[in-house]
C-alpha positions as CSV (number, residue, x, y, z in Angstrom):
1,X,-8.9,-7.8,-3.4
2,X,-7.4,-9.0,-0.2
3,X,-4.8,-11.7,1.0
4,X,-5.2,-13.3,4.8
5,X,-1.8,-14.5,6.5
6,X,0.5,-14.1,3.5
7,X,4.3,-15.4,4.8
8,X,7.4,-13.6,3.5
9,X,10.4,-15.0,5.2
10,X,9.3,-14.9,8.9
11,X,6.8,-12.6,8.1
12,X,3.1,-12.6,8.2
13,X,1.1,-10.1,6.1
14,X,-2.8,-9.2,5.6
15,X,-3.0,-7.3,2.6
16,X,-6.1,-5.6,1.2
17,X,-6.8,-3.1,-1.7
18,X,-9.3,-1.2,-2.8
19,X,-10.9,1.7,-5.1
20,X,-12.0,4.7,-3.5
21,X,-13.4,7.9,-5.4
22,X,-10.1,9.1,-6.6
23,X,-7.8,6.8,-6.1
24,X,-6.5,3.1,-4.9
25,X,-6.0,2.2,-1.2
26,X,-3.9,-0.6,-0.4
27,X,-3.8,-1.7,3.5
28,X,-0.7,-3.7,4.9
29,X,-1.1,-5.1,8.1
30,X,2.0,-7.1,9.9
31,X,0.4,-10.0,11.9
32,X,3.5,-11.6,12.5
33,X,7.1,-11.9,13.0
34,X,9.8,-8.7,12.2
35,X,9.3,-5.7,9.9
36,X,9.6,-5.9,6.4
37,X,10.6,-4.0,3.5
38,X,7.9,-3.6,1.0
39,X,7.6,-1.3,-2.1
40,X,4.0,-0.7,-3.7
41,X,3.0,0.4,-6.7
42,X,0.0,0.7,-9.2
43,X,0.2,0.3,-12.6
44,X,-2.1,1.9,-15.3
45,X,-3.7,4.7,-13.6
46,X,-1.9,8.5,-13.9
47,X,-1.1,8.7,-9.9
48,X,-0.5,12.4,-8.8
49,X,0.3,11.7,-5.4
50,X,1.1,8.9,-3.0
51,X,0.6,8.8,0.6
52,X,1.9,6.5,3.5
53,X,0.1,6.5,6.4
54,X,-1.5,10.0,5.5
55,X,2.2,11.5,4.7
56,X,3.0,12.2,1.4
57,X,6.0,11.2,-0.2
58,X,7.9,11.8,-3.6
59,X,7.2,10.0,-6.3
60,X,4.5,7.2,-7.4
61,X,5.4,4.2,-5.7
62,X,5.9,3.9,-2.0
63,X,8.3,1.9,-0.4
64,X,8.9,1.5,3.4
65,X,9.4,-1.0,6.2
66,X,6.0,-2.2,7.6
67,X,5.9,-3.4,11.2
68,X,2.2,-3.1,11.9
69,X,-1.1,-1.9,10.2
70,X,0.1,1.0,7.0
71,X,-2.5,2.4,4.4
72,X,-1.3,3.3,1.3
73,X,-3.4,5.8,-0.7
74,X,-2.2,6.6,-4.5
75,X,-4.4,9.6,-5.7
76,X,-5.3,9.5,-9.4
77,X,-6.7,11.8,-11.8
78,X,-10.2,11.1,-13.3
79,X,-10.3,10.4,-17.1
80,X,-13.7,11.7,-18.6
């Protein structure tokens, strides 16, 4: 899934997400105007571990200021 030029306030966001073998990536990219607060989070899938920009953090949902391109990587455990 992906959203081109998305405006929040005075804000201009690409947004993009994805599956990967073990988990969902979701890319933020700031195309315009200042930084902007944003909190992500998946729903559904048992996420062990969240990462922001390769750094993992506490918790299963990441939130942060983006000001220019973030990937957001939520590792989840495979159900068999």
């Amino acid at each position: 899934m992906s959203i081109e030029r998305a405006r929040f306030g005075r804000t201009v966001l690409d947004l993009r997400a994805k599956t990967r073998p073990g988990g969902i990536a979701v890319q933020l990219g700031v195309r315009f105007g200042p930084p902007l607060p944003v909190e992500v989070e998946v729903r559904g899938t048992a996420v062990w571990q969240v990462l922001v920009d390769e750094n993992a953090i506490d918790g299963t949902k990441a939130a942060f200021v983006a000001s220019h391109e973030h990937e957001v990587q939520f590792l989840a455990t495979h159900d068999s």
